[in-house]
N, C-alpha and C positions, 0 to 999 in steps of 0.2 A: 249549149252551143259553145261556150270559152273552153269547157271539159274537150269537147268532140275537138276543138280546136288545139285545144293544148297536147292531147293524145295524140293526132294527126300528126303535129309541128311541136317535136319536145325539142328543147332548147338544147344544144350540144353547150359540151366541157368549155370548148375553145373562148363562144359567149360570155359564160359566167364568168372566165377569168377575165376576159374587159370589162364586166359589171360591175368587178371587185376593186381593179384599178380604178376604174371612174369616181368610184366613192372613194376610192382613197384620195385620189386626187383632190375631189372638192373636198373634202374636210382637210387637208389642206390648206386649201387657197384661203378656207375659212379661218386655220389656224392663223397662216401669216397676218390675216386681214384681223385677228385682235389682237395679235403679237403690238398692232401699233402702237398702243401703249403700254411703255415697259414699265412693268410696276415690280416690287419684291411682294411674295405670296406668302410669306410669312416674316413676322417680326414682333420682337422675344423685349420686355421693357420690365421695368421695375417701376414702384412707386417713387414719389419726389426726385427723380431724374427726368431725361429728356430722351426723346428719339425722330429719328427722322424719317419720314415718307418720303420716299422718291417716285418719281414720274416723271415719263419722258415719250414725246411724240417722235415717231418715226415714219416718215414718207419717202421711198428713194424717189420715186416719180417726180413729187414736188407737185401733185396734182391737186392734193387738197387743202384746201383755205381750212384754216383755224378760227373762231370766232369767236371764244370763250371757252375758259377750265374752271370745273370746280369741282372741291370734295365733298362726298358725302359718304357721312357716319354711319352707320346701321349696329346699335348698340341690342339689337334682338332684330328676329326674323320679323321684317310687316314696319320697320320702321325707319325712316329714312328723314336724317340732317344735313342740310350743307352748313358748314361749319367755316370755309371757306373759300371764295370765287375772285377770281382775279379776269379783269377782262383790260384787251389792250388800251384805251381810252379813256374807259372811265376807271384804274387803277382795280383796287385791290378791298374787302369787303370779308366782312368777320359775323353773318347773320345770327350764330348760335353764343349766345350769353355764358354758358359753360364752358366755351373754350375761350372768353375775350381775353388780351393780353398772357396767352398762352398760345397763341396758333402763329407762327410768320410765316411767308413764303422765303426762300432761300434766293431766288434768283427772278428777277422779274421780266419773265420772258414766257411764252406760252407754250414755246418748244420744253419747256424745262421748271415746269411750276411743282418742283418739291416742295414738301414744307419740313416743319419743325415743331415739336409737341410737346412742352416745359412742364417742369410741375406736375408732373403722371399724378392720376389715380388709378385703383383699381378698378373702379368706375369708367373709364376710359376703353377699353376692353372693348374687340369687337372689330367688323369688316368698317374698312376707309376706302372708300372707289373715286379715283381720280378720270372724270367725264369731262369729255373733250365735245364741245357744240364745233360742228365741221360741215362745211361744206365740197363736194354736191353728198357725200357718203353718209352727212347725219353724225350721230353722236358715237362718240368711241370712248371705251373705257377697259381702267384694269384696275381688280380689286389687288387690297394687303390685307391679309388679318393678323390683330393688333394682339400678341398674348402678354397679358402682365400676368406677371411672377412675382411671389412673395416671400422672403425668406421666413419661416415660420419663428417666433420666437417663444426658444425653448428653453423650459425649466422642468423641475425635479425635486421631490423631496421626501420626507420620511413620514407615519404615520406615528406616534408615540403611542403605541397599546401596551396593553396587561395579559402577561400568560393567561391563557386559559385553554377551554378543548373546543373553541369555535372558530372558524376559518374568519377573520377579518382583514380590514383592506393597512397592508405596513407599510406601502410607500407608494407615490403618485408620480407618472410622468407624463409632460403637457408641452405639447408644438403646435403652440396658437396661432392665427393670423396668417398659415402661409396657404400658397396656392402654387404647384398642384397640392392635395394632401399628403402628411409624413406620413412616414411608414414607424411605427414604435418594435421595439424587442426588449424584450428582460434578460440577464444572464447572470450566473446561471439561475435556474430555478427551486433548485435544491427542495424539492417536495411540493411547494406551492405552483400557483396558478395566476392570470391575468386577465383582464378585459378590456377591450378599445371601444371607445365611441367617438362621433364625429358629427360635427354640430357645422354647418355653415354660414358664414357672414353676410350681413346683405353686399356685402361689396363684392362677391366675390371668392374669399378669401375660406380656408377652410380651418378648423380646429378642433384636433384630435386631443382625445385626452386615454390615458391607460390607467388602472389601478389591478398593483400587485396585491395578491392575497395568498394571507398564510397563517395555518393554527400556531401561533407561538408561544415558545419553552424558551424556557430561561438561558438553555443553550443558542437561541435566535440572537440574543443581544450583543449589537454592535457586529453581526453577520456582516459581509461586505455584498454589498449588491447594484448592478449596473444598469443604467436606463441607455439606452442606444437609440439612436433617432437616423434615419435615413429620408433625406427628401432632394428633390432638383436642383434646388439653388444653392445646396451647400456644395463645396467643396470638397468635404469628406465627410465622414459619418458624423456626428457629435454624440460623445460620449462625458457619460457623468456617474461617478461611482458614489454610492449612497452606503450609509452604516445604518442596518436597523435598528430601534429604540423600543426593547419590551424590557416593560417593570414587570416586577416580581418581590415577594416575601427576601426578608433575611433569612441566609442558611448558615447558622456559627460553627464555628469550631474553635479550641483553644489546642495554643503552642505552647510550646516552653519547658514542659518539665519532662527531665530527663533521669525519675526516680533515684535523684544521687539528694535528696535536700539533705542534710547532715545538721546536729545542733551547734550552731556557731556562724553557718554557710550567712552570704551575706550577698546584700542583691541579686536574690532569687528570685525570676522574671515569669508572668505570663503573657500570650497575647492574646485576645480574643480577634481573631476574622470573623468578618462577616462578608458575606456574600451577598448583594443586596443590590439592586434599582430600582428607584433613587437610594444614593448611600443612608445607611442607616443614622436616621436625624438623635436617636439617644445610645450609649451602650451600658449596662448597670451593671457591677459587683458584688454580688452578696455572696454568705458561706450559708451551711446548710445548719450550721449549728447556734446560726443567730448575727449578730456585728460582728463586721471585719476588726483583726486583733489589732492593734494598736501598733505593731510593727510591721502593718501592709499600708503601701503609700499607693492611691490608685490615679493615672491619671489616662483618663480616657480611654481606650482599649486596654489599655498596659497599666499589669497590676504587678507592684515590684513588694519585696519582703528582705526591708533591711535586714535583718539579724535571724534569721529561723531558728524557733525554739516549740516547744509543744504545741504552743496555739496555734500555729500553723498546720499541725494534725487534724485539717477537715476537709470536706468538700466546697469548693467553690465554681460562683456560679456564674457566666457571663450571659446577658440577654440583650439581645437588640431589637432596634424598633424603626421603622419606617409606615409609611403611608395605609403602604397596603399588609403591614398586620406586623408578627413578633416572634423569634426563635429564643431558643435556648438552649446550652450547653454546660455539663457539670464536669470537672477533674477532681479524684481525690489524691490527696498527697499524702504521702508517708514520709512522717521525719524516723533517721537513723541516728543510732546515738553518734557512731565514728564516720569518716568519708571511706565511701566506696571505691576502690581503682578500679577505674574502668579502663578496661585493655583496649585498644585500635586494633579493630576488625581488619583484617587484608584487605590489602588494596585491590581495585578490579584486576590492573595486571599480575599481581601475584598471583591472585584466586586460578587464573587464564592460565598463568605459567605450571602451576599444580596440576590443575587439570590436565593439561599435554604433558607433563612428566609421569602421572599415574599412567595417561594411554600409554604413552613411549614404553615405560615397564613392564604393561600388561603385555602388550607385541612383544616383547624380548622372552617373556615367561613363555610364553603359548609355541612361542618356534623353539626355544631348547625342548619343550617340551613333545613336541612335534618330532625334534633331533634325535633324542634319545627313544622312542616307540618305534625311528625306522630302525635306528641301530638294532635296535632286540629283534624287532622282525627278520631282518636280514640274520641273525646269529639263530634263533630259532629256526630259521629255515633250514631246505637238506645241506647236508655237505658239498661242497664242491669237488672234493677227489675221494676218492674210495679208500676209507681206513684198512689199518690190518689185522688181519684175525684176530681173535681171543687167542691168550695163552692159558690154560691153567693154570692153577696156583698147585704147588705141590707136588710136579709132575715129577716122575723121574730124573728128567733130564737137569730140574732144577735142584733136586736132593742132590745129584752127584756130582755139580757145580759149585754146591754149598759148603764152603772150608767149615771142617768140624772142629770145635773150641773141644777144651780140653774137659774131662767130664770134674763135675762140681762132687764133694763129697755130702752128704748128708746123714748124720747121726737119728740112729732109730731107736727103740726103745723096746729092752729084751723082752720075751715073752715069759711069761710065768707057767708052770705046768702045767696042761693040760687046757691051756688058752687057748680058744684060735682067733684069727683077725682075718679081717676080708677091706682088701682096699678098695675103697669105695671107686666107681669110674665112670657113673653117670647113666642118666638114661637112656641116652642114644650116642653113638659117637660124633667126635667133635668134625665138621665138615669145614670148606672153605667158607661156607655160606654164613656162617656164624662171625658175628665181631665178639675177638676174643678180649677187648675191653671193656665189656659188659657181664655185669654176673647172671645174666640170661641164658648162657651157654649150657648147651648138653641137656636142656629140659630142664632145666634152674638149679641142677644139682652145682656142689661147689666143684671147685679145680680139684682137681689131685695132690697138688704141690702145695696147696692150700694143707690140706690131712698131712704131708710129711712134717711143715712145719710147727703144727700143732702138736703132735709128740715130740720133737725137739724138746718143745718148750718144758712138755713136761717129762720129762728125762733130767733137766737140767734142774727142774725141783727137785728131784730125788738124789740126786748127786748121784748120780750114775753116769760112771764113762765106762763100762766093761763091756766089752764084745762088740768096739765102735770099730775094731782091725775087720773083724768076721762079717758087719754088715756092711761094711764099705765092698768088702769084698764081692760079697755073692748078689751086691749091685751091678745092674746093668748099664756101664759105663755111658751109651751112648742115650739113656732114655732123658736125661736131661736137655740134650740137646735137640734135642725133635721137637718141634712145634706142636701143638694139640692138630692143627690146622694139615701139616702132613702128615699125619697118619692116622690107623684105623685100631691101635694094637692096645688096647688096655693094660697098664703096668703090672707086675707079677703080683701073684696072691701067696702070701704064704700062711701055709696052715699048720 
């Protein structure tokens, strides 16, 4: 029937929006109507200080009688204390034993019963609703809830372990006692890792604790590392910077000798380092040849050698010792009869300065070198104007240009009867192509002039000058003068 009814008669737009106003309205009037009591809805306290609850009645009308105010506690849900009631007659009334000599009212008037709340605990904690007995309207009230804050107090510190290859915990950081809970961070982490736990107080109160973990090497010790704490109450972050603590073995090594010991040298020094956490508690000197000689003075790491002489020709030994066990290190020394000079090595800026003078040189080499391959290019390439013809050598026109010297005389050498002679003149004739300063010429045969001189010579053994008028004569004046080079004509034969 409500269906058929509701389908028949649907409610229009117009309706709903007064439905909507109407409930706005009363929740409302609702609202004003607990506004009566002005209370703050949140309030922020520490421990061993104070704070104040305010409360206040408001009626413009002036219509409602007041009767009595009182607060009550509610330290969890379900549980309910008046802690204090003040009523206009019979004064003022403290029922809860927990807050005695801790609760006043500030003002003693009904319109205006704040109080005041000394000596906080965390315990304290929780909704405070100031109830108003009223008439004809009944009771009126407005809650505050009460948040205590705890500065956490924070610390930090290292874990003293031993190298090895297992992940253990190197340093701890802890923000006890605060509420809300801190926030922890490690920085940096450099390989390792962390964990947070968080434990709470009965009061309230929370505490965090973190531990760093890390497999530590002897490189870890005295690492610098940060515990960082962030919570509500602080100010700013707090920060605390931690050195880790990992022991390890001695690792020695010995200084000092600079292969110059000489016989005579005198305060000749070693030192033995050791490398060690905890520092090494003994360090020993022995040689390998048995007791240290009688002119090694040892004192504690440093082993000195007043006077070097042969017994110092051995090996020595330094060894250290701590907790967690013992190294060892050997130098053998060599004594020389005379002192060695030793020269000072360049300085780093000279080495520097060499090294940019060698580059600077090599660039200077590389570009003449460069200079000179374009130069030959460029000359190896073609000409740039058109040279001029060949001339021949020996032409005509050059014989008849050539001033003729005057002809040379040359003594021959008579014939005997019935001799005959054939002057030699080659296997081929002599061309321009030939260099006529080489005795290669004519197909290796000698000169010509080579054979006249050669009878000379022997003419002038025999003491013959007769018939020097008749060969000069029926010599051919100009063949002296012609070049092998210009002409083709073999010198006369005579038979």
């Amino acid at each position: 029937m409500a269906r058929d009814y509701a389908a028949r008669c649907p409610v229009s737009p117009v309706r709903n929006t007064w439905l909507v106003a109407a409930a706005a309205i009363l929740l409302a009037a609702q609202g004003i109507r607990a506004q009566k009591v002005r209370v703050d809805e949140e309030v922020e306290a520490y421990p061993t200080e104070s704070v104040d609850l305010r409360c206040q009645f408001t009626d413009g009308a002036g219509r409602t009688k007041l009767t009595q105010v009182s607060w009550i506690w509610e330290p969890i849900d379900g549980q309910r204390d008046n802690i204090a009631v003040y009523h206009p007659i019979y004064g003022q009334s403290f029922p809860n034993l927990s807050f005695k000599d801790r609760v006043v009212f500030l003002h003693n008037r009904l319109e205006n019963p704040s109080i005041r709340i000394s000596n906080l605990k965390m315990s304290d904690a929780g909704r405070y609703t100031c109830e108003y007995a009223t008439y004809p309207s009944g009771n009126e009230q407005g809650t505050t809830t009460l948040i205590m804050l705890a500065k956490p107090k924070n610390s930090a510190s290292v874990v003293t372990v031993q190298a090895g290859s297992k992940s253990v915990v190197v340093a701890q950081c802890e923000a006890a006692d605060g509420k809300p809970a801190a926030t922890i961070k490690w920085m940096p982490l450099f390989g390792g890792n962390h964990s947070t736990t968080t434990t709470n107080g009965p009061d309230g109160t929370v505490t965090v604790r973190s531990e760093y973990r890390l497999v530590p090497t002897p490189a870890d010790n005295d690492r610098e590392l940060t515990c960082m704490v962030d919570q509500r109450t602080q100010e700013r972050q707090w920060v605390y910077p931690l050195r880790l603590s990992v022991e390890y073995p001695p690792s020695v090594s010995i200084e000092g000798y600079d292969n110059n010991w000489y016989v005579g040298r005198s305060d000749a020094m070693l030192l033995c380092l050791a490398n060690a956490n905890p520092a090494p508690t003994t360090v020993t000197w022995t040689v390998a040849s048995g007791s240290l000689p009688d002119t090694v003075m040892v004192d504690g790491n440093k082993l000195t050698v007043r006077k070097v002489d042969d017994a110092v020709n051995t090996t020595f030994i330094c060894e250290a010792k701590n907790k967690h066990g013992a190294s060892r290190h050997q130098i053998t020394t060599i004594v020389i009869e005379e002192k060695r000079q030793i020269t000072p090595g360049p300085s780093t800026g000279a080495v520097i300065g060499g090294i940019l003078g060698a580059l600077a040189f090599i660039g200077i080499v590389i570009g003449i070198i460069f200079y000179i391959r374009k130069r030959q290019e460029d000359a190896d390439g073609p000409p740039k104007h058109k040279p001029p013809p060949p001339v021949k050598a020996g032409s005509s026109t050059e014989m008849l240009n050539k001033p003729s010297e005057p002809p040379t005389a040359t003594e021959t050498v008579p014939l005997s009867p019935g001799e005959v002679y054939y002057e030699p003149t080659g296997g081929e004739p002599v061309t321009n192509l030939d260099d006529e300063t080489t005795g290669a010429l004519n197909g290796g045969a000698p000169p010509v002039l080579d054979d006249s001189a050669k009878y000379d010579n022997e003419l002038r053994d025999h003491g013959g000058h007769h018939g020097n008028d008749l060969e000069s004569s029926n010599r051919d004046p100009t063949a002296a003068n012609i070049s092998r080079g210009e002409s083709f004509v073999s010198p006369a034969m005579y038979v």
